[in-house]
N, C-alpha and C positions, 0 to 999 in steps of 0.2 A: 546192219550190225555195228557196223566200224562210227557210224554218226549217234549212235544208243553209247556207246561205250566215251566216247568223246563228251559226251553230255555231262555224262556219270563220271568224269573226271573233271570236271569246266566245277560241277558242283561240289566237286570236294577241295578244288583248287579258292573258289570261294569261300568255301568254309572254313578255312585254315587263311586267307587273309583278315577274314573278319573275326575269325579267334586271334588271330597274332597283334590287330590291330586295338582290338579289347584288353589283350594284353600290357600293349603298350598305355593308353587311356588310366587302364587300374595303377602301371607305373608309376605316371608322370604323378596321377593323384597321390598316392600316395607320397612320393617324394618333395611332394609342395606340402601338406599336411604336416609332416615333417621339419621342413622348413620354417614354417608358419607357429608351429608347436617351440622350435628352438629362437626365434627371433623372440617371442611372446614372453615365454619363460626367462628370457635374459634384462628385459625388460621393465618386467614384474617382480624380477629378485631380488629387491633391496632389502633392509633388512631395520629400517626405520617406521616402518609403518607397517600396521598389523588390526585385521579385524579379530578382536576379540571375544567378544561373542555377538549372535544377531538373533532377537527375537519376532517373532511374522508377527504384525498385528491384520491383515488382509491379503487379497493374495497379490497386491503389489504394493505396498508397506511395509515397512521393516524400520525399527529402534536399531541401530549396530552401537554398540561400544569398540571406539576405535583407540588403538594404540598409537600417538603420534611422537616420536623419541621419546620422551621422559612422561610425556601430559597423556590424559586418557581424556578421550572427547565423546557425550552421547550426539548421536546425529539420527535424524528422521531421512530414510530414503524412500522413495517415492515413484512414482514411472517415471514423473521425468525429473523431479527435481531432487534433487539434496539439503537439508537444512540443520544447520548447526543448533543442537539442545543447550547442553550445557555442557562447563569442564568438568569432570571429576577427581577426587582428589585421590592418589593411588590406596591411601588407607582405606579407601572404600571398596575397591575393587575386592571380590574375592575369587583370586584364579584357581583353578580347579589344580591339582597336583597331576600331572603328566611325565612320563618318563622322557627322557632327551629322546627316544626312537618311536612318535606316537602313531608310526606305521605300523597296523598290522605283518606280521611274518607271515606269509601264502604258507609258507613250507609248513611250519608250527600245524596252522588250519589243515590243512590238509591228510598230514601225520591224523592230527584228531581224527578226522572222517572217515578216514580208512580203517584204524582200532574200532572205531561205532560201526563200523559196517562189517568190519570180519567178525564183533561181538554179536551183531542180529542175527548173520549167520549161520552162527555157532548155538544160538538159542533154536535155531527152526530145526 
């Protein structure tokens, strides 16, 4: 009885290392992801250079109209390479009208979902 019951604690003593140790692993990950996400974005933040728009011509091709400070550049990108099209001159561009916040508001979306869903309920 006393060697059944020692068993039966051996295997729960393992199972709470091996959760704790999982634990840790999803940790570390995430805290390098993290890491990785803020070193990356700090990186990328400038504020000179911008793709404009990209249109797919296959499915590893792409036309990008790039913003480079003042100059707009078409470039062909490629799997592996990159190559410069032509300049364009900004009068040509036609940029789309965006508001200064072109993130969606979750909250806004959200609100909406729930009126359309207390509305279908309200219909049944």
């Amino acid at each position: 009885m006393l060697l059944t019951v020692s068993n039966g604690m051996n295997s729960f003593l393992q199972f709470c290392t091996v959760l704790l140790i999982f634990l840790f692993v999803l940790a570390v990950t995430w805290a390098a992801t993290k890491w990785i996400a803020n070193f990356q974005g700090a990186k990328i933040g400038g504020s000179n250079i911008e793709v404009v728009e990209t249109y797919r011509l296959s499915a590893s091709k792409y036309i990008q109209i790039i913003r480079t400070g003042e100059k707009y550049l078409a470039v062909a990108v490629c799997k592996d390479t990159v190559t410069m099209l032509t300049e364009i001159s900004a009068e040509q561009i036609h940029l789309p009208e965006r508001p200064a916040d072109s993130m969606p508001d979750f909250k806004k979306i959200f609100e909406k979902a729930k009126i359309l869903d207390k509305n279908q309920r309200n219909e049944e």
